[in-house]
C-alpha positions in Angstrom: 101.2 -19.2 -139.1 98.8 -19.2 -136.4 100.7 -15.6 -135.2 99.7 -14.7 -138.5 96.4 -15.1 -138.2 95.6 -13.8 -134.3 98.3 -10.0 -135.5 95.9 -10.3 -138.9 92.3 -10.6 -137.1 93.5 -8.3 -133.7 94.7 -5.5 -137.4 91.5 -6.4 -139.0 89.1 -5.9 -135.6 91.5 -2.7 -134.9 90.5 -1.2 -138.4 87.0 -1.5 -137.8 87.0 0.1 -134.6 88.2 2.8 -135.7 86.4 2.9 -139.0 83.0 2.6 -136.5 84.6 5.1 -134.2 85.4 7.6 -137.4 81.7 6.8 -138.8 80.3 7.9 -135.3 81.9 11.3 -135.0 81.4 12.0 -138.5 77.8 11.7 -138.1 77.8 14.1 -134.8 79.6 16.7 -136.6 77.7 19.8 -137.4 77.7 20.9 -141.0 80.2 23.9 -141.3 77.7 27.0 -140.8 76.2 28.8 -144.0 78.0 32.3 -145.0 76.8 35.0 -143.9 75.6 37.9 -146.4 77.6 40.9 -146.6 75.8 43.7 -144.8 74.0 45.9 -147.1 75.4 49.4 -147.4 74.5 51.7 -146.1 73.1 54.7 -147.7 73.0 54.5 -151.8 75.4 53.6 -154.3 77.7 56.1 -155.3 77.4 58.0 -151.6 80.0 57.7 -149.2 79.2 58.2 -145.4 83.2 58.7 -145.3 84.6 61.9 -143.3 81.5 62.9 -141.8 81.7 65.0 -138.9 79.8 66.7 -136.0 80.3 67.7 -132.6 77.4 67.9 -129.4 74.2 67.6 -130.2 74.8 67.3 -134.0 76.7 64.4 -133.3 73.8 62.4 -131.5 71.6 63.3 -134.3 73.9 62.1 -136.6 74.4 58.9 -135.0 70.6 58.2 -134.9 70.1 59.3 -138.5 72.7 56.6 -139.8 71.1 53.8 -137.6 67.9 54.6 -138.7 69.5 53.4 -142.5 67.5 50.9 -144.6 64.3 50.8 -142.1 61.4 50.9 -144.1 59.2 54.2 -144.9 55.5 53.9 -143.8 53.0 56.9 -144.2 52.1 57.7 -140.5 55.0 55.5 -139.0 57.1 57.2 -136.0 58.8 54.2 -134.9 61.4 52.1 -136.6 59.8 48.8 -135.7 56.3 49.9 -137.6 57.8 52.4 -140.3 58.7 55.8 -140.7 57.7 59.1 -143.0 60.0 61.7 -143.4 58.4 63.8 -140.4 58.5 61.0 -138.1 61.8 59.9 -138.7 63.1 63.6 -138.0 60.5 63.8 -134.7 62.3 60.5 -133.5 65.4 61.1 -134.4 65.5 64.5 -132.5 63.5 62.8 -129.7 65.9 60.3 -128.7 69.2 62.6 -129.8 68.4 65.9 -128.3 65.6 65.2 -126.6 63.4 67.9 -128.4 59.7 66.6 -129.0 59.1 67.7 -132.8 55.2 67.2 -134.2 54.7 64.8 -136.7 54.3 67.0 -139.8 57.1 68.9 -142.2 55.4 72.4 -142.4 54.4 72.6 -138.7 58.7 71.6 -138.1 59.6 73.9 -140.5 57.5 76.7 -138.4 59.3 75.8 -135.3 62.7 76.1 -136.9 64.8 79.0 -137.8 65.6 79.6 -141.6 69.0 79.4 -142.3 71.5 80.1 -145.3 72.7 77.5 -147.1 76.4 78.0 -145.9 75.4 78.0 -142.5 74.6 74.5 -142.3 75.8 72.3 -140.0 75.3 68.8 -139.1 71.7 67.9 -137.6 70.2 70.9 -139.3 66.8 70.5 -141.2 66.2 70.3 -145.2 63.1 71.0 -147.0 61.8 69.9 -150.1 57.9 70.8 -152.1 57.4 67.2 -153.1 53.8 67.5 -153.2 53.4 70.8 -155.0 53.0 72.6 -151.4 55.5 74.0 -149.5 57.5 71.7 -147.1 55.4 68.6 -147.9 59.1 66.8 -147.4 61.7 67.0 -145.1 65.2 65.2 -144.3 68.1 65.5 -141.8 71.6 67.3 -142.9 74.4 65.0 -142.2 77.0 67.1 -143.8 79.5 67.2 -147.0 76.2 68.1 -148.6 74.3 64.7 -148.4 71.1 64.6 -146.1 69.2 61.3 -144.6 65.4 60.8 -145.3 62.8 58.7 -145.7 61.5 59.3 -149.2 58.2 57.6 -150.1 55.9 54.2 -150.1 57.9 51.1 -150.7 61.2 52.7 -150.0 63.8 52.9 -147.1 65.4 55.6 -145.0 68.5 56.1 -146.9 71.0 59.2 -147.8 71.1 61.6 -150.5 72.5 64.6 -152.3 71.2 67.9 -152.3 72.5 68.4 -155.4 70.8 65.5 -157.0 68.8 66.5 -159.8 65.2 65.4 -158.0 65.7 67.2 -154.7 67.5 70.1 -155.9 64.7 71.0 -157.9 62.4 70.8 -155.3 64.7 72.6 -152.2 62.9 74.8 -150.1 65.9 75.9 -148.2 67.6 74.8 -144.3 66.2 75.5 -140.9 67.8 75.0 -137.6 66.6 74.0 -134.2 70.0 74.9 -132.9 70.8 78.6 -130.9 
């Protein structure tokens, strides 16, 4: 009887170790981290950024353009961290990609670039829009498969577009290029 008693208190004092010991770690744990959110993305709804293509400098432009995605539009703004307007976004962009300084304004850019057909477009290439009712008071990046990158107005983002959507193909101006 008395072995009973010693295996029953040497069973209890073993169970509450390791009920202490289980306690313990359970209150070191971490909770399990929080999920992430989905990356937004990028672009709009309805436009895929599948398939595009460029080559050289086109390329680098491209590149820039879609990582310039979802940074917010500021009147004035030619950096990413502080904003960006249309003409600032396109001055950066070609800044850090091609290494072509570009001023900050849509007509004078437009005046520096070579008018080209529709056709002729290729990746990196320059769109105009009369936003404003005056010529080139907009201005975006060609990114191919007719969609073009921009930064479109007060409280908005950089994001892509169509050419053909309703808005902006009212308001086209035409294509320039910077390229030979």
């Amino acid at each position: 009887m008395m072995k009973r008693t010693i295996l029953a208190q040497l069973a209890s004092r073993q169970g509450l170790v390791l009920l202490a010991t289980a306690l313990v770690l359970a209150g070191c744990a971490s909770a399990p981290p929080a999920p992430k959110k989905p990356p937004k993305p990028a672009g709009r709804p309805g436009i895929s950024l599948a398939g595009l293509q460029a080559d050289g400098a086109g390329r680098e432009i491209l590149m820039y353009s879609l990582s310039l995605l979802d940074i917010d539009y500021k009147f004035g703004g030619s950096n990413p961290e502080a904003g960006l307007d249309c003409s600032g976004m396109v001055a950066y962009i070609y800044q850090n990609a091609a290494k072509v300084k570009l001023p900050h304004n849509a007509a004078q850019i437009a005046s520096l670039a070579r008018p080209i057909d529709n056709s002729r477009m290729r990746v990196g290439d320059l769109v105009f829009f009369n936003t404003l009712g005056k010529p080139f008071s907009h201005m975006g990046i060609y990114i191919g498969d007719g969609k073009f990158v921009h930064a479109p107005r007060s409280n908005s983002v950089i994001r892509v577009d169509r050419l053909d959507n309703s808005y902006f193909a009212a308001r086209y101006e035409g294509a320039r290029t910077l390229f030979d």
